[in-house]
N, C-alpha and C positions, 0 to 999 in steps of 0.2 A: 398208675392206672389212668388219672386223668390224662395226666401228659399225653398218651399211648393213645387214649382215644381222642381229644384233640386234634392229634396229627393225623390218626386215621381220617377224620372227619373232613379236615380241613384243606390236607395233601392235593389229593386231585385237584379242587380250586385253585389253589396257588397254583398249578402247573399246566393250569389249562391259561388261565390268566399269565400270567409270567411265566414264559418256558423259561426253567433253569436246567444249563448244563452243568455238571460238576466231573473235573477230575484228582485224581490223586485224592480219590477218599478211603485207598486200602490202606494209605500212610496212618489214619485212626485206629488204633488200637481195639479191637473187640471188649476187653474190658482194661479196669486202672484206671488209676489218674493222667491225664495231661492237659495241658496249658492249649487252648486254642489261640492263637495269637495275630488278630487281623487288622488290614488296614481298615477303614471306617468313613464308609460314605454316605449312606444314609441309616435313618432308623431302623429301615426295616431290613439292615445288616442280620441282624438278631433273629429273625423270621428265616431268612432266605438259608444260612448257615445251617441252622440246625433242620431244613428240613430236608438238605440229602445226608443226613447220616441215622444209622438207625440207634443211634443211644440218643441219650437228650444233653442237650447243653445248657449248663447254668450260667449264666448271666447275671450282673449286678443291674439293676435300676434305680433311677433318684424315684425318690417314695413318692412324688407328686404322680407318676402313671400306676397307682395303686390306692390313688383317694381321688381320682377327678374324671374322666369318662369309665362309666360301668363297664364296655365294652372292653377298652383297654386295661380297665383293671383285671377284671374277670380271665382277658386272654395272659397278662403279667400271670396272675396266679395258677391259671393252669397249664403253663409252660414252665413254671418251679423257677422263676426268677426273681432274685433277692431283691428285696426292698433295704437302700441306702439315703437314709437323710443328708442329703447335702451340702445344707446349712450348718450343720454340728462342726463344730470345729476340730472333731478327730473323725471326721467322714473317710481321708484317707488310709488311717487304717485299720477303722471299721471294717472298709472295704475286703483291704488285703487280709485281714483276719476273716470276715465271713468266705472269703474263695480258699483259703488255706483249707479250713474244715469243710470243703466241698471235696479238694483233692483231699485231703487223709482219708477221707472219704470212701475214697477209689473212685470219683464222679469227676467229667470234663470238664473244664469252666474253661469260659469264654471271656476273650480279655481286648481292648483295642487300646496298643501303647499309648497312640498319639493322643488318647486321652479325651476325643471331642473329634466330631464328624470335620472331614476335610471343609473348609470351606470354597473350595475350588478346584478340586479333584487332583489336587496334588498330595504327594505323601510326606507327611510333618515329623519331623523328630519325635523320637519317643521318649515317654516319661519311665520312671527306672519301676516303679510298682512291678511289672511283668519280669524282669529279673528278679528283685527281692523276693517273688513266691517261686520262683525256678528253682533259686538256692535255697531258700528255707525248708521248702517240700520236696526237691529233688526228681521232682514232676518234670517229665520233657516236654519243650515248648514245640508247637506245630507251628508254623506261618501260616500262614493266608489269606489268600488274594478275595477281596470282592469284587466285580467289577457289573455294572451297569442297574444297579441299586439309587444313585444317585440322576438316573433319568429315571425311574419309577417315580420315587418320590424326593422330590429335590429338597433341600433346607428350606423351612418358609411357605412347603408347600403343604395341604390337608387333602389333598384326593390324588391317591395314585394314578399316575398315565398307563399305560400296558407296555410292554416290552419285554427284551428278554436279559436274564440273570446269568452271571456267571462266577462260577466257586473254583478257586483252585488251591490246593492243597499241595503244601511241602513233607518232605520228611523230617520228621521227627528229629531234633535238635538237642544236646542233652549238655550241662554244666557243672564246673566244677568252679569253687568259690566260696565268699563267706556272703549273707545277706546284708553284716553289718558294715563292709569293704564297701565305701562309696567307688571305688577303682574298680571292683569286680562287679558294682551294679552299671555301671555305665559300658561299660565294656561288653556285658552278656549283649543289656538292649542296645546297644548299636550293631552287632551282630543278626540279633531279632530282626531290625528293622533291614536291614541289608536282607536280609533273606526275604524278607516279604516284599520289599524294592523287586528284588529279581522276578519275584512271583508275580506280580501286578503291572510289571513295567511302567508307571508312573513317575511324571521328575519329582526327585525329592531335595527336601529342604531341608537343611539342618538348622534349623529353628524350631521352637515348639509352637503349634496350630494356635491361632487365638481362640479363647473358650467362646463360648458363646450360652446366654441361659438356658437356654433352649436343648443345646447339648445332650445326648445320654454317656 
């Protein structure tokens, strides 16, 4: 009910302020589980996504935007996105276990391989977590493109510019494999990542992004 009115309240703004186009969002299933699977430009990826679709999307977050501006914590919590401490040294699959029990669930969860915003609006190799929950929940992964999130609000920056947003959406992806198969986890996400390449047109690197603290 939060969430629902949240978005009610908050929609029109974001879209008067940022026109976002979206296509390929009948590729979202009406209800069940799937994997959102995006590239990752800026923060407010996480905002822009879920606000052209009409289910909600769950989202992992490091716990510090859920102890430190009210604002931002308050908007964390009433968008239903998970608090992840990311100094714990089993934070990765903390992770993957709280988005597991999102999908058993039958709820979307949102995932961005490369693991940490672009830092240059190129697209980075992906890390295997996003396959690992493909195969273990047998959840279909979606791809998806973000694009012009990172002129809003760029890395480094705290006041968004105005511009416009853009969501594209692939079809529905589905695998077969063990979780435990490092062969079959590297194989899924490089296919992931290929599919959201095509989506985004972006030149991609096959290396992984450098983290940065900052990161979500």
């Amino acid at each position: 009910m939060l969430y629902r009115l949240t978005k009610i309240v908050s929609a029109p703004f974001l879209h008067l302020l940022w026109p976002t186009e979206a296509t390929g969002v009948e590729h979202v299933p009406g209800s069940g589980p799937a994997i959102l699977a995006s590239n990752h430009l800026s923060v407010l990826d996480s905002t822009f996504l879920p606000l052209v679709l009409p289910r909600q999307v769950r989202f992992v977050a490091k716990a510090e935007y859920f102890t430190g501006n009210p604002v931002t914590a308050m908007w964390m919590r009433a968008t239903g996105q998970i608090s992840i401490d990311r100094q714990s040294p089993t934070s990765a699959q903390d992770m993957l276990d709280a988005a597991a029990q999102v999908l058993r669930d039958g709820e979307l969860f949102g995932i961005y391989p490369e693991g940490t915003r672009s830092p240059d609006g190129r697209l980075y190799r992906g890390k295997v977590g996003v396959a690992w929950l493909a195969l273990a929940t047998g959840a279909p992964v979606i791809p998806v493109a973000m694009s012009g999130t990172d002129k809003v609000l760029p890395i480094g920056a705290s006041v968004p510019a105005l511009g416009r947003v853009g969501v594209r959406i692939g079809k529905p992806l589905t695998f077969t494999g063990s979780e435990t198969s490092a062969r079959d986890r590297r194989e899924v996400t490089d296919e992931i990542m290929t599919a959201i390449h095509e989506l985004s047109g972006q030149e991609y690197v096959p290396s992984y992004a450098p983290s940065r603290s900052r990161s979500k």
